[in-house]
Legacy VTK file of the C-alpha trace (Angstrom):
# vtk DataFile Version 3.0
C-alpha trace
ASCII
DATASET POLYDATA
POINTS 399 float
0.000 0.000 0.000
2.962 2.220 0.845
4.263 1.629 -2.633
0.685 2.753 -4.196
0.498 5.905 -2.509
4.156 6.685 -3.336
3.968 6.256 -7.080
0.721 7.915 -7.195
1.749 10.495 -5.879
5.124 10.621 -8.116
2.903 9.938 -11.467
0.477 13.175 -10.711
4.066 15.381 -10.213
4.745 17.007 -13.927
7.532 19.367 -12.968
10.675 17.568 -13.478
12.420 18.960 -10.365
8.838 18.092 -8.285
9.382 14.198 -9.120
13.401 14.053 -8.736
12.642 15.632 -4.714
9.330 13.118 -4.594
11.452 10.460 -5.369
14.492 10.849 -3.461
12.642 11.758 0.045
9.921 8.968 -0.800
12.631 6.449 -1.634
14.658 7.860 1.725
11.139 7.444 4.164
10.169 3.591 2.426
13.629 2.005 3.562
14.760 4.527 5.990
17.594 6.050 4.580
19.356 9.264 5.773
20.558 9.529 1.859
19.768 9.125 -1.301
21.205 10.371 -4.411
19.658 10.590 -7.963
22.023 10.825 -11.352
20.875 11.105 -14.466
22.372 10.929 -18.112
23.984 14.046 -18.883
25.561 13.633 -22.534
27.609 10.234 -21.833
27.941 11.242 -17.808
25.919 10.701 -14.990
25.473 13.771 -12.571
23.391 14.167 -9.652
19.688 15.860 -10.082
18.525 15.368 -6.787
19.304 14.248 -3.266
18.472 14.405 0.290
19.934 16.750 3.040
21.804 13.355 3.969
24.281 14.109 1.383
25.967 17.271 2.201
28.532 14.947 4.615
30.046 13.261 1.342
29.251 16.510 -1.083
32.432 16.905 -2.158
33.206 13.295 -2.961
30.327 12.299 -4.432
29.544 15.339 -7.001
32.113 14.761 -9.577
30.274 12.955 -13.338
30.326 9.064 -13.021
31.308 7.951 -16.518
28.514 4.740 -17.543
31.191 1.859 -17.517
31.124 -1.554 -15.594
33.531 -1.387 -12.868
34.451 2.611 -13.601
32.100 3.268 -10.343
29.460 2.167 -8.720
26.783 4.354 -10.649
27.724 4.175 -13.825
28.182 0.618 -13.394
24.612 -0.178 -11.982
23.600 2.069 -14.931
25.480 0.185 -17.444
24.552 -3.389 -16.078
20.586 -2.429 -15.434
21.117 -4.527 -12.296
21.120 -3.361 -8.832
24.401 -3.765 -6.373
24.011 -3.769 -2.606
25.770 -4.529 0.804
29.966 -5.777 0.399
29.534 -5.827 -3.548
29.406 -1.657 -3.967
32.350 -1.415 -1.469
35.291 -2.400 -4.674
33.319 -0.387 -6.914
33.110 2.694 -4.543
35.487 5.805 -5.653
38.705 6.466 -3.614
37.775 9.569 -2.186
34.405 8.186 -1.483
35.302 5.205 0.785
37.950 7.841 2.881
35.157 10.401 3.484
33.138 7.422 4.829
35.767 5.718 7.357
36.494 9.491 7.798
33.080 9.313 9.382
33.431 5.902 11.057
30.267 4.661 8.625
29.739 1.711 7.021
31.090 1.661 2.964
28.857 -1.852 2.351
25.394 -0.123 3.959
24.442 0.792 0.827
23.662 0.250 -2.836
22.178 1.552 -5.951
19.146 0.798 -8.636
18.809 1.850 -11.771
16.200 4.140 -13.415
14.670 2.245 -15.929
11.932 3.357 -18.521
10.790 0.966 -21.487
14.064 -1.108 -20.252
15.990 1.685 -21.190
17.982 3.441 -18.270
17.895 6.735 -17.946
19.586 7.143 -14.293
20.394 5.273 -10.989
18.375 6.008 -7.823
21.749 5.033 -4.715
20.118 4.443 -1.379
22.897 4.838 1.927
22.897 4.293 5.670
26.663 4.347 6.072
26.776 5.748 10.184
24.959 2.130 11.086
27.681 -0.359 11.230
26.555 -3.604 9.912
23.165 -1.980 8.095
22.423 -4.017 5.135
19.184 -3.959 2.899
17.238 -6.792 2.637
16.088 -8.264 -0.337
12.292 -7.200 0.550
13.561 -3.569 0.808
15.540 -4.203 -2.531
12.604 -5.374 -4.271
10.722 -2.462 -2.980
13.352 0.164 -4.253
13.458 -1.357 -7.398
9.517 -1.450 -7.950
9.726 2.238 -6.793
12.255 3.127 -8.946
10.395 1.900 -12.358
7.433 3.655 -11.029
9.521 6.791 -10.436
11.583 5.984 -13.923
7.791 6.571 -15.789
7.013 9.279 -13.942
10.296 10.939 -14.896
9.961 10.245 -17.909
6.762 11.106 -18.756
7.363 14.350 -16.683
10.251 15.145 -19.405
7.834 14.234 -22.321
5.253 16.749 -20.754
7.996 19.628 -20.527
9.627 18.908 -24.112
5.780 19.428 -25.523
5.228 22.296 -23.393
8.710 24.192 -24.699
7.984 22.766 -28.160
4.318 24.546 -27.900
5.802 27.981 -26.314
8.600 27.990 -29.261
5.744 27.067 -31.693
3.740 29.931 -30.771
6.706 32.310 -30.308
7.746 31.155 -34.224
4.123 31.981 -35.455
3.996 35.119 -33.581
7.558 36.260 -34.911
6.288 34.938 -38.282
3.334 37.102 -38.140
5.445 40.239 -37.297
8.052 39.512 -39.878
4.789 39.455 -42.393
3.166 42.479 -40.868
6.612 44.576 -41.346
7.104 43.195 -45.065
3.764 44.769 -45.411
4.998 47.834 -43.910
8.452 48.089 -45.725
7.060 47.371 -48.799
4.754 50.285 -48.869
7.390 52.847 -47.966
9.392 54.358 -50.629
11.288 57.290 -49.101
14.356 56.528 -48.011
14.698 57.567 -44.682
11.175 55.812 -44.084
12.374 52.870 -45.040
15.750 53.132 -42.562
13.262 54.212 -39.855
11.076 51.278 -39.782
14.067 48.951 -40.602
15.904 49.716 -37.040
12.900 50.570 -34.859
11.045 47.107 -36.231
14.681 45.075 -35.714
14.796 46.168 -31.976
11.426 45.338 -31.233
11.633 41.857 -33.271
14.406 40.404 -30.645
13.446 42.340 -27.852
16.318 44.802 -28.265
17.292 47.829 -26.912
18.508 50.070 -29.032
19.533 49.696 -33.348
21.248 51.093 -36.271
22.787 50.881 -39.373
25.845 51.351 -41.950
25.449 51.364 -45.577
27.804 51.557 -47.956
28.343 54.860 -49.324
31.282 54.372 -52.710
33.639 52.265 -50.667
32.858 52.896 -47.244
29.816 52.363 -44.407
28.779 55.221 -43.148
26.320 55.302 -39.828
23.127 56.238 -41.722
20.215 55.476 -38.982
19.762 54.702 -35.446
17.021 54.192 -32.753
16.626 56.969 -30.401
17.643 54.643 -27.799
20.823 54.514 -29.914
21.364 58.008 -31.158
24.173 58.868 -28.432
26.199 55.633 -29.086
26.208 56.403 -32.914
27.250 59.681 -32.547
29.775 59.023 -30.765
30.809 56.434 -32.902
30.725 58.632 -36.133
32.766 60.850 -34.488
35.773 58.204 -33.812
34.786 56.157 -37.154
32.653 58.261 -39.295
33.563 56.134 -42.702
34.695 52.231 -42.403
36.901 51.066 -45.397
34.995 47.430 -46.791
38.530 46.245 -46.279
38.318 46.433 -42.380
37.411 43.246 -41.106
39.154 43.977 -37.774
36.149 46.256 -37.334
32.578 44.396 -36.148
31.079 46.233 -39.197
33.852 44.695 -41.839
33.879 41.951 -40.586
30.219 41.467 -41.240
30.214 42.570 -44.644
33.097 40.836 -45.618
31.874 37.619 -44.616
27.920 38.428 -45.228
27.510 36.099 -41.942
25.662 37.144 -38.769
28.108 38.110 -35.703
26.977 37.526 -32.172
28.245 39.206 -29.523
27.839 39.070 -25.528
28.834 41.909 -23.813
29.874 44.361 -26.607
30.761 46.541 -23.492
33.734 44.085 -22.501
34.685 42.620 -25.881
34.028 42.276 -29.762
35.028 45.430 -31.274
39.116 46.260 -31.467
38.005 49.693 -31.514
38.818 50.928 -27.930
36.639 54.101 -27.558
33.706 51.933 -29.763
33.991 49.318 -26.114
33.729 52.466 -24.078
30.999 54.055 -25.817
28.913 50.716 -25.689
29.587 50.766 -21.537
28.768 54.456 -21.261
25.028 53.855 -23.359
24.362 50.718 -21.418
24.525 48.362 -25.247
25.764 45.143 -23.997
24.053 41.922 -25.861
24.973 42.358 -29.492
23.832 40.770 -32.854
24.951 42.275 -36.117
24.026 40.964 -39.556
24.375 42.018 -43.227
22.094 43.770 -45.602
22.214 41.983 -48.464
19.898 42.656 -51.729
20.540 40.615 -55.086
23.921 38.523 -53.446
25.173 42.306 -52.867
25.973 43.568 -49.572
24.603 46.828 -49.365
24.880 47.606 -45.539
25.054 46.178 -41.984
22.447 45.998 -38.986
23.359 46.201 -35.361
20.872 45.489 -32.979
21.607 45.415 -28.731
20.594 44.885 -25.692
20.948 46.590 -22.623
21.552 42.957 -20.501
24.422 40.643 -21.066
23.201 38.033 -23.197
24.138 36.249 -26.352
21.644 36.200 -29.118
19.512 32.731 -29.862
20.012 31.018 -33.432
16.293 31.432 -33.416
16.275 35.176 -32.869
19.619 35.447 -34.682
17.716 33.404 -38.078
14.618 35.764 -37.466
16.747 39.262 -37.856
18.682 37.553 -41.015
15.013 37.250 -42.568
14.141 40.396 -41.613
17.230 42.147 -42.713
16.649 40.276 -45.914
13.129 42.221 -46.811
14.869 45.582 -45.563
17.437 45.238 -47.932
15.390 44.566 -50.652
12.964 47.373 -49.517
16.051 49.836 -49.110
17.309 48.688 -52.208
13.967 49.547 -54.047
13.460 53.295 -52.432
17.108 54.053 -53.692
16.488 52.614 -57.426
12.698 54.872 -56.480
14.660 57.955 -55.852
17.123 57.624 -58.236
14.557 57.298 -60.677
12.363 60.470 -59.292
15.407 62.632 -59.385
16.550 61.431 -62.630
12.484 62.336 -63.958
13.124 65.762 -61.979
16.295 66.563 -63.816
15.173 65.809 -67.289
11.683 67.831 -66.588
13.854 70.640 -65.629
16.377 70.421 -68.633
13.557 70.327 -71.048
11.780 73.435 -69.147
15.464 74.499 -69.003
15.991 74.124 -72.523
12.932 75.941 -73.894
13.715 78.812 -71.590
16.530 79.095 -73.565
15.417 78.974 -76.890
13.407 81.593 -76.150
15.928 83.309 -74.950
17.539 85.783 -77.584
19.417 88.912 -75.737
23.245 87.021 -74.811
23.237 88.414 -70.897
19.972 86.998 -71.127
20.942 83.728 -72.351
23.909 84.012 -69.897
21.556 84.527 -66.629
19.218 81.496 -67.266
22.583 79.024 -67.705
24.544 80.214 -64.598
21.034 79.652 -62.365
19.420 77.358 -63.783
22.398 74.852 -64.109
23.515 75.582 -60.555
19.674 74.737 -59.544
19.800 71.724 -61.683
22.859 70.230 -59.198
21.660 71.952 -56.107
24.967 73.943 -56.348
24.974 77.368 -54.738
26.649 79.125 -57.040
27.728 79.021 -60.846
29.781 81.180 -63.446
30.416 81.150 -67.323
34.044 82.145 -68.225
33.838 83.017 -72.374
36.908 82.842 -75.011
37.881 86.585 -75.944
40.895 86.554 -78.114
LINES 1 400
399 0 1 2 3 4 5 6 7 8 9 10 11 12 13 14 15 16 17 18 19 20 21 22 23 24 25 26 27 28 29 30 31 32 33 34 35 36 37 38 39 40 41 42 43 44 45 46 47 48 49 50 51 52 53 54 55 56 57 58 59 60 61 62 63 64 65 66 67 68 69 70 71 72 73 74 75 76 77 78 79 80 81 82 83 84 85 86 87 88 89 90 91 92 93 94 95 96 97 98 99 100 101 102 103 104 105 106 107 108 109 110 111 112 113 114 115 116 117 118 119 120 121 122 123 124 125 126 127 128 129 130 131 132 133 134 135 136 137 138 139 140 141 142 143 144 145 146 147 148 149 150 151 152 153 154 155 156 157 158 159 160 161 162 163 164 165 166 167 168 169 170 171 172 173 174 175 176 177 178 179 180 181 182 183 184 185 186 187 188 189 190 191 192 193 194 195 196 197 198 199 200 201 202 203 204 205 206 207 208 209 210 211 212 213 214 215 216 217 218 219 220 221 222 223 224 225 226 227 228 229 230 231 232 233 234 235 236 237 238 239 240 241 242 243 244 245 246 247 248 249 250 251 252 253 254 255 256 257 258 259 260 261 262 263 264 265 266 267 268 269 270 271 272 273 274 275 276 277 278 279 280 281 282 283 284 285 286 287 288 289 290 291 292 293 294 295 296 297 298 299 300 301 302 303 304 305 306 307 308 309 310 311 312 313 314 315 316 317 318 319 320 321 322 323 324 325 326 327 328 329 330 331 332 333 334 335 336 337 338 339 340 341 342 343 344 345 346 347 348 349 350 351 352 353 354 355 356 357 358 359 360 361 362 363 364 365 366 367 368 369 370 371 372 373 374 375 376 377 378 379 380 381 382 383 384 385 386 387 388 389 390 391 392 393 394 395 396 397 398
């Protein structure tokens, strides 16, 4: 009946950390046992997830990984061997340190032993049950049978417990992709149906900051040769300042520079603390500590297999960027640059529509035009208003 209640009460636990203290203290109060340990597979390593207050006398000695190996240790073999060990048979297969800290005690190094964790026969941990200050303690086989019926209930449990959590995180991510996916669509929109230049640049930093959860954003593009800071958040108007002030232009060439380095490789940089480390500019590090920017992910603008620019985007806590989050900005900074790329090729072609409607008015002005200082008035202002230049001259042959 005691078993029952246990394992009912361990299968209606979901949280993980909930069923690794059920089981340890439940597993402790069936046999009496001042301590008992749970490991569990961590890569190819087992490492302790949960124990009673029993354990803090052999802490030290006990916390190191137990590789899964027969005769390594006493864990990892149990583990290995899906078998459970008890009484004189652990003592060869406890660790060095382990069997010192327990005659350091005056305990018992054979009052002891260890089950595995098994779910669908695979295991997945060992549950290690200890009464080492009782000289001659030894489990009986009733109490052995009863741990190991516990510990496939509590295996289940655990397991079922990590299936529950996986589907939960794999929901919350699901929802946070469609979300994301749903802004990224929304601002597409958005970008798409601005054609000015500096509207576009606008929505391009303000909508990147807000996409990750940043703090503050801006941008380079490449102006002939060189990036130039062209926008920023308001958040990060000081620290671009400042920054065009030490760095105003950045030769393509410079991959020693966060920026270069970016557009060089047209690959995504990720930065932690861009107030510690990252960029090899000095006052750049300094600027980033005095604004608060620490978390840092920069990636390239890229329209037509052209780099055409780079986005920063930080945060004001120390934190490195997911691959999720760092995947979503690469998407997004793959509509702005086509969206940037159209309101220049827009512009270009408005100005180019502006200058040809003003040569043609230009040009009948001046074949109306019959007195010469006539003549000579309309070309000095008209072609110094055709270049926004604010001034122009004629010098004439004369001999």
């Amino acid at each position: 009946m005691a078993l029952q209640e246990v394992s009912k009460r361990v299968a209606a636990a979901h949280d993980t950390d909930e069923v690794l203290d059920l089981i340890v203290n439940e597993a402790a109060r069936l046999v009496g046992a001042p301590t008992v340990i749970i490991r569990l597979l961590d890569g190819d390593v087992l490492v302790i997830r949960a124990a009673t207050e029993g354990l803090s006398r052999f802490s030290e000695a006990v916390n190191r990984p137990s590789k899964v190996e027969e005769g390594a240790n006493l864990a990892g073999h149990v583990m290995a061997t899906k078998k459970p060990l008890f009484g004189e048979e652990v003592v060869p297969l406890h660790l060095p340190e382990i069997l010192r800290a327990i005659e350091k005690e005056g305990g018992d190094p054979a009052a002891g032993g260890v089950v595995p964790l098994l779910a669908n026969d695979q295991s997945i941990g060992t549950l290690a049950v200890a009464d080492t200050s009782h000289q001659g303690r030894r489990f009986t086989e009733d109490e052995i049978s009863l741990l190991t019926a516990f510990a496939d209930q509590a295996s289940l449990a655990l397991e079922k417990a990590r299936l529950l959590n996986e589907a939960e995180t794999e929901k919350e991510r699901t929802e946070t992709e469609r979300e994301r996916a749903d802004s990224l669509y929304q601002i597409s929109n958005q970008l798409a149906g601005a054609h000015d230049t500096d509207e576009v640049l606008d929505l391009i930093v303000n909508e990147a900051a807000r996409l990750v959860d940043g703090y503050a954003a801006f941008i380079r593009l490449l102006d002939g040769g060189v990036l130039v800071p062209s926008a920023a958040t308001e958040s990060a108007a000081g620290y671009l300042a400042g920054v065009a002030e030490v760095s105003p232009a950045l030769g393509v060439g410079q991959q020693d520079t966060i920026s270069g380095r970016v557009l060089a490789t047209q690959k995504p940089l990720v930065i932690e603390d861009a107030a510690t480390s990252g960029s090899t500019v000095p006052q750049n590090v300094a600027l980033a500590e005095k604004y608060g920017l620490h978390g840092l992910v920069s990636v390239p603008l890229i329209a037509n297999d052209r780099s055409v620019g780079v986005l920063h985007v930080f945060d004001n806590r120390i934190r490195p960027f997911t691959e999720d989050e760092v995947s979503l900005l690469t998407a997004f900074a793959d509509q702005a640059s086509l969206a940037l790329e159209k309101a220049r090729l827009l512009n270009e072609a408005e100005t180019e529509r502006e200058r040809s409607d003003s040569l043609y008015r230009v040009s009948n002005l001046l074949a109306g035009a019959h007195d010469t200082d006539e003549v000579m008035g309309l070309i000095v202002n008209e072609a110094a208003r055709l270049v926004g230049a604010t001034g122009a001259w004629i010098r004439l042959l004369e001999g």
